[in-house]
C-alpha positions in Angstrom: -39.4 60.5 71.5 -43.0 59.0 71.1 -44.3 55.5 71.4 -47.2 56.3 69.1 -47.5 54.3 66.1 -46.4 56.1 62.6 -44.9 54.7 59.8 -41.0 54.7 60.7 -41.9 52.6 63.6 -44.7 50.2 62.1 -42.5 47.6 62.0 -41.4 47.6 65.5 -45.4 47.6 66.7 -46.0 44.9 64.1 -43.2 42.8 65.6 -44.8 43.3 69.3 -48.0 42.4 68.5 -46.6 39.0 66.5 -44.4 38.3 70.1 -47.4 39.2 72.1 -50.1 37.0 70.1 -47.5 34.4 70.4 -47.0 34.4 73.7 -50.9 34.8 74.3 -50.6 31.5 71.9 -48.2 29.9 74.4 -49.8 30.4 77.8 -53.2 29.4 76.4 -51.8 26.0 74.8 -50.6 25.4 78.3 -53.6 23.9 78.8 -53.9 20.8 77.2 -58.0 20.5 76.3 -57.4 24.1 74.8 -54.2 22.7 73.0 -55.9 20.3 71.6 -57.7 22.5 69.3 -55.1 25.2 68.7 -51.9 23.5 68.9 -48.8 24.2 70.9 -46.7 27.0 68.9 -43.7 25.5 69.9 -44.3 21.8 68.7 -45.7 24.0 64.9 -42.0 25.2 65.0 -40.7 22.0 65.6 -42.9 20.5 62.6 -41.5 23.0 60.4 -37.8 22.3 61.7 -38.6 18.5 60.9 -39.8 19.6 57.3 -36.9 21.6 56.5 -34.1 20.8 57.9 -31.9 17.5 57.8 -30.6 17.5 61.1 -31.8 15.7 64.2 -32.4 18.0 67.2 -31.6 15.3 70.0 -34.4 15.1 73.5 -34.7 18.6 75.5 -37.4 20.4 78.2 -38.6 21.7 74.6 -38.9 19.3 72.5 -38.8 15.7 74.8 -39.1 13.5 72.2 -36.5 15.3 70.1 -36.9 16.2 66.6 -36.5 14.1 63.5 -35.2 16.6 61.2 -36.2 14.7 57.7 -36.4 17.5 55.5 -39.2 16.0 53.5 -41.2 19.4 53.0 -39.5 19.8 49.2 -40.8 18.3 47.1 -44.2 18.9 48.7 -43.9 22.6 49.1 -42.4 22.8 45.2 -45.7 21.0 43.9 -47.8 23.4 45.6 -45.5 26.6 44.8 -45.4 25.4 40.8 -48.9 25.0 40.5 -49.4 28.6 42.7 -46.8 29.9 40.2 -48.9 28.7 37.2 -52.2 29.4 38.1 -51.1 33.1 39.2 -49.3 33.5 35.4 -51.8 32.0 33.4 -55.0 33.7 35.3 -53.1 37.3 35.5 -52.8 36.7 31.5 -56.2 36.0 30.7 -57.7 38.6 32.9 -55.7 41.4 31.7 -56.3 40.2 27.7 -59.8 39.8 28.4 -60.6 42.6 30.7 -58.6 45.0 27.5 -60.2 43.4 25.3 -63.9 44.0 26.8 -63.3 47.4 27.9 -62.6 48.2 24.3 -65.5 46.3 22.6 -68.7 47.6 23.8 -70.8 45.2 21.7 -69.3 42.3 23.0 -69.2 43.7 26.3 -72.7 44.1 26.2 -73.6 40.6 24.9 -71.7 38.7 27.3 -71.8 41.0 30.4 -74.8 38.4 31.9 -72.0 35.3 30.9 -69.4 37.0 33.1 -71.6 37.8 36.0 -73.1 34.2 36.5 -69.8 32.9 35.4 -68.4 34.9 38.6 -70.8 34.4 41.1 -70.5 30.6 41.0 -68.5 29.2 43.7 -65.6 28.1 41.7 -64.8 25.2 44.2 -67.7 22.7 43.0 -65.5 22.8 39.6 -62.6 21.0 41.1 -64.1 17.3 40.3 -64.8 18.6 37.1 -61.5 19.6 36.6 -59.8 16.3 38.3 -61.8 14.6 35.6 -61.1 16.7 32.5 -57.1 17.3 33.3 -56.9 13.7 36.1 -55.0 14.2 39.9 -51.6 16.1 38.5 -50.8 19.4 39.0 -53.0 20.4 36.0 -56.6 20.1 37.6 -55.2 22.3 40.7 -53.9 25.0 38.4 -57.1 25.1 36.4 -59.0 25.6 39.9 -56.9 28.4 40.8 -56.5 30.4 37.4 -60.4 30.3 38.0 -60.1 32.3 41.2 -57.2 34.3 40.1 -58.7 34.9 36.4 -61.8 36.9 37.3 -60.0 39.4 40.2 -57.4 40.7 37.6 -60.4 40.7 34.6 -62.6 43.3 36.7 -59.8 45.3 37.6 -58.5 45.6 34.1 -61.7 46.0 32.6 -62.7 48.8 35.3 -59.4 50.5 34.7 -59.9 51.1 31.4 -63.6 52.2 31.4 -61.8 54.9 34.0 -59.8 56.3 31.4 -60.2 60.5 31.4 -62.4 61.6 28.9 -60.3 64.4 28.3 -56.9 62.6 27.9 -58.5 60.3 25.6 -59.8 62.9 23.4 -56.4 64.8 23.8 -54.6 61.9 22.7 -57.2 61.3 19.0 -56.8 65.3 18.5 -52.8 64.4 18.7 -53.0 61.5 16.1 -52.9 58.5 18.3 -54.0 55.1 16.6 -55.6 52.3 18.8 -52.3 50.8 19.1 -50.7 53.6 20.6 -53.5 54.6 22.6 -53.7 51.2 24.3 -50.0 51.6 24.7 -50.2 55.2 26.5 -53.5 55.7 28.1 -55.1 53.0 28.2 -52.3 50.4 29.9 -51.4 52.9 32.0 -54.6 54.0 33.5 -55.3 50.4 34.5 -52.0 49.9 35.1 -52.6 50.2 39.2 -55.7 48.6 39.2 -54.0 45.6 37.9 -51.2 45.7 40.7 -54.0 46.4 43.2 -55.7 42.8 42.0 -52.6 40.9 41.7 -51.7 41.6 45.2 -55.4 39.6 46.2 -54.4 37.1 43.5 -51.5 35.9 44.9 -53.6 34.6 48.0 -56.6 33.6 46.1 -53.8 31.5 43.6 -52.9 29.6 47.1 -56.3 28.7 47.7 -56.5 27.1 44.3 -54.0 24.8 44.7 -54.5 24.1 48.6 -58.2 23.0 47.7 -57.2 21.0 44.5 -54.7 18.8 46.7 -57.4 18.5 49.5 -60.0 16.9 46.6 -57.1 14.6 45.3 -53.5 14.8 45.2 -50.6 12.3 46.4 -48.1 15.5 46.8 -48.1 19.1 47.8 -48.7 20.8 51.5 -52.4 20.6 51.1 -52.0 17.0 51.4 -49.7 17.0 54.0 -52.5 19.2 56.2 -55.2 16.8 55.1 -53.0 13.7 56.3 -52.7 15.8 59.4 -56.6 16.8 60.0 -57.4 12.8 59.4 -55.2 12.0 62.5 -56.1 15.0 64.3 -53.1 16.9 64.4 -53.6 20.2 64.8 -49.9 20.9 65.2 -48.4 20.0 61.5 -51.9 21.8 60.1 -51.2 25.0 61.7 -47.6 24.3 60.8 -48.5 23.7 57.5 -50.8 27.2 57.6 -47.6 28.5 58.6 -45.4 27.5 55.9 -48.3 28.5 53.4 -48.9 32.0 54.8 -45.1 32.6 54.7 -44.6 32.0 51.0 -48.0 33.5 50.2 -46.3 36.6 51.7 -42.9 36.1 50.0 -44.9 36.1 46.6 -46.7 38.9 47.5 -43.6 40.7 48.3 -42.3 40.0 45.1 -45.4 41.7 43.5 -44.9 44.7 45.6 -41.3 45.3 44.1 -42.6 44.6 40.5 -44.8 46.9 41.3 -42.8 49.7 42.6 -40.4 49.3 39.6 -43.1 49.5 36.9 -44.7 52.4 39.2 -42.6 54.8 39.7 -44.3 57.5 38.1 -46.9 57.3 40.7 -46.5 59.3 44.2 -46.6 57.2 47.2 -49.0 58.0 49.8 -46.4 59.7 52.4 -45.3 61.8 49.0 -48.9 62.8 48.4 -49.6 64.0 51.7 -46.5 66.0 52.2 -47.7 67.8 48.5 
């Protein structure tokens, strides 16, 4: 038997090392200048107890003060998951029409290929007051901000993964009698079929930032807001809890993705597959 990390025991070492940075956490927030700045991870768990659950924990050595249980994380964590939702839709859309349609016109790839590039390489956050004034402080203006984020990852990919289309299957498929309709239906969706999953799985963060950052610049609802009420008072506990609940759904979403993915994919070897061919 061996201790030695491989992949039918990842998940045990990944579990150790979340207990062990947790109880690092723990002993460190012990001290109470150091907790000041990091929190206490068990007061974050009893945030998110308060958020989501309705019932009252009553005063013990954890939790003196007891624990309100309000449940009032709802209708926050639904404004931010609808405009995540949206944003990761609407950009994943437009990226992979675009990026197609692009990679298949060379002209007007090569007329708007400067556009593209400056378009991308400005820091998409300075367009969030412009958006809060075009679309005003509803969910609109956040999921404008985050399509722009999501929008160009998926649009590189796609476009890449078509310009990586074989030569020789492409010329394989013309000498066969393939239209453009059916080649963009057999070679060229699938060739940038994985490049899309590989971008959507980066998305599905970048979609969170979108909306996070769009509550921070104006918002009356969603967990961004809830963190920036927090930071204003200074308390680091319900931000980190709120980092918390974030990270988690982030990685729910991305989950989701994954078996998408492995649905649509399953033509395509995994990587323990590929090494034992």
């Amino acid at each position: 038997m061996t201790f030695r990390p491989h992949p039918q025991n990842a998940r045990y070492w990944q579990l150790a090392l979340l207990i062990f940075f947790l109880i690092a956490w723990h002993l460190a927030s012990r001290n109470q200048q150091f907790a000041f700045f990091v929190g206490e991870p068990i007061q974050v768990a009893g945030r998110i107890w308060s958020w989501f659950m309705p019932v009252a924990v009553p005063p013990n050595p954890l939790f003196p003060e007891g624990l309100k249980g309000n449940a009032d994380i709802y209708r926050h964590l639904g404004t931010t998951l609808l405009e995540t939702v949206l944003a990761f839709g609407i950009g994943t859309v437009m990226g992979l029409v675009c990026g197609l349609w692009l990679a298949l016109a060379p002209t007007a790839s090569l007329i708007l290929d400067p556009f593209i590039k400056a378009a991308n390489s400005m820091p998409r956050v300075i367009l969030a007051p412009i958006f809060a004034l075009w679309f005003g402080l509803g969910i609109w203006s956040k999921v404008a901000l985050a399509v722009t984020l999501v929008f160009f990852i998926v649009f590189f990919n796609v476009y890449q993964g078509v310009r990586e289309v074989s030569p020789v299957v492409l010329a394989n498929a013309k000498m066969l009698g393939a239209n453009q309709r059916q080649l963009l239906r057999t070679v060229y969706l699938p060739s940038a079929t994985s490049w899309v999953f590989s971008s959507l799985h980066t998305s599905v963060g970048l979609a969170f930032v979108g909306a996070v950052v769009g509550e921070y610049l104006g918002s009356a609802r969603g967990v961004g807001y809830l963190i920036l009420q927090a930071e204003g008072t200074f308390d680091v506990n319900t931000v980190f809890a709120g980092i918390v609940v974030l990270t988690t759904f982030a990685l729910l979403l991305d989950a989701l993705v994954g078996v998408v993915e492995r649905r649509l994919m399953k033509w395509q070897p995994r990587s323990g597959e590929t090494e034992r061919l």
